[in-house]
C-alpha positions as CSV (number, residue, x, y, z in Angstrom):
1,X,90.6,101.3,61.1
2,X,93.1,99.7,63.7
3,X,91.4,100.4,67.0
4,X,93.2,100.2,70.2
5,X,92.3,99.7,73.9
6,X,95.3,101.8,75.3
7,X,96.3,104.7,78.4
8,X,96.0,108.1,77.7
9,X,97.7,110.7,79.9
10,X,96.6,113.1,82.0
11,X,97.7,114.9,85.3
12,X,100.4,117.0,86.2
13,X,103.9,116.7,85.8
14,X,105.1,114.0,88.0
15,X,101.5,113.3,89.1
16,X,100.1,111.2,86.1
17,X,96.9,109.5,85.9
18,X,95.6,107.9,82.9
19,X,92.2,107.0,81.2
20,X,91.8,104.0,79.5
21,X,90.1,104.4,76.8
22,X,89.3,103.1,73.1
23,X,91.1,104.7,69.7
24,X,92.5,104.3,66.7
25,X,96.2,103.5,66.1
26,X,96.4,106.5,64.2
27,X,95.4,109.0,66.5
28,X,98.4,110.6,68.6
29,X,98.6,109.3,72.6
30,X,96.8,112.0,73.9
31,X,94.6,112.6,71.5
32,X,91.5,111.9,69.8
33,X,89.3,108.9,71.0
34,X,86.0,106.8,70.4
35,X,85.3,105.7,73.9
36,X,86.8,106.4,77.9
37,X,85.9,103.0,78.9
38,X,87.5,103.6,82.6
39,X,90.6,105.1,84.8
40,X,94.1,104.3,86.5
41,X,95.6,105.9,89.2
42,X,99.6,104.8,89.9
43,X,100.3,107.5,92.5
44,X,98.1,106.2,95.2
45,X,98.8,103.1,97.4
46,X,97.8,100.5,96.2
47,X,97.2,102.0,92.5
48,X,93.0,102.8,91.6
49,X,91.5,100.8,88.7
50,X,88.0,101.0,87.7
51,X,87.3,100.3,84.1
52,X,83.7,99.3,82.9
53,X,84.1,95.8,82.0
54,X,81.1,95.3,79.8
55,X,82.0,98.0,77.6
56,X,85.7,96.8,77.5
57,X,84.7,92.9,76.4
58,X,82.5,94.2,73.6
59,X,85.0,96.5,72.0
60,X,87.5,93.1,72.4
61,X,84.4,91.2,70.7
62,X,84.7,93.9,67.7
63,X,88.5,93.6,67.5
64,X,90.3,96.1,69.1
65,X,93.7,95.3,70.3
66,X,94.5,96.0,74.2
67,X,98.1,97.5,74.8
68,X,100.9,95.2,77.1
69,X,99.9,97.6,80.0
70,X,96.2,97.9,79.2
71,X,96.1,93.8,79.1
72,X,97.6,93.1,82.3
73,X,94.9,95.9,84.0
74,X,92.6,94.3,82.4
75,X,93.7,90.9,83.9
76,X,94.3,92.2,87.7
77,X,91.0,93.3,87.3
78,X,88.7,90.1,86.3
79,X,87.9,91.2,82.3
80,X,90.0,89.0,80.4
């Protein structure tokens, strides 16, 4: 099972908002996950990040692969 640490969308159209969160390469964008390990908000100035960062550094420790976009988060924010 290839896991992945990667956005999933929600919102409105033209208002998005997405959940980070934790699942397998398989699964569709929006769809079935393991784990919501925290949030992104884009629309608002500047954008709103919370993610847990204990819960993201062990599923790095078991091997799952952050996204380009997920990574740099997760750098602006102090976890990696």
């Amino acid at each position: 099972m290839a896991v992945k640490i990667r956005l999933r969308r929600m919102g409105a159209k033209k208002a998005p908002f997405y959940r980070i969160v934790v699942a397998d390469s398989r699964y569709p964008r929006d769809g079935r996950f393991v784990e919501e390990i925290g949030y992104y908000d884009p629309t608002k100035n500047p954008s709103v990040v919370k993610v847990d960062a204990d819960k993201a550094k062990d599923w790095i420790a078991k091997g799952a692969q952050p996204t380009d976009t997920v990574k740099s988060i997760l750098k602006n924010e102090g976890v990696l």
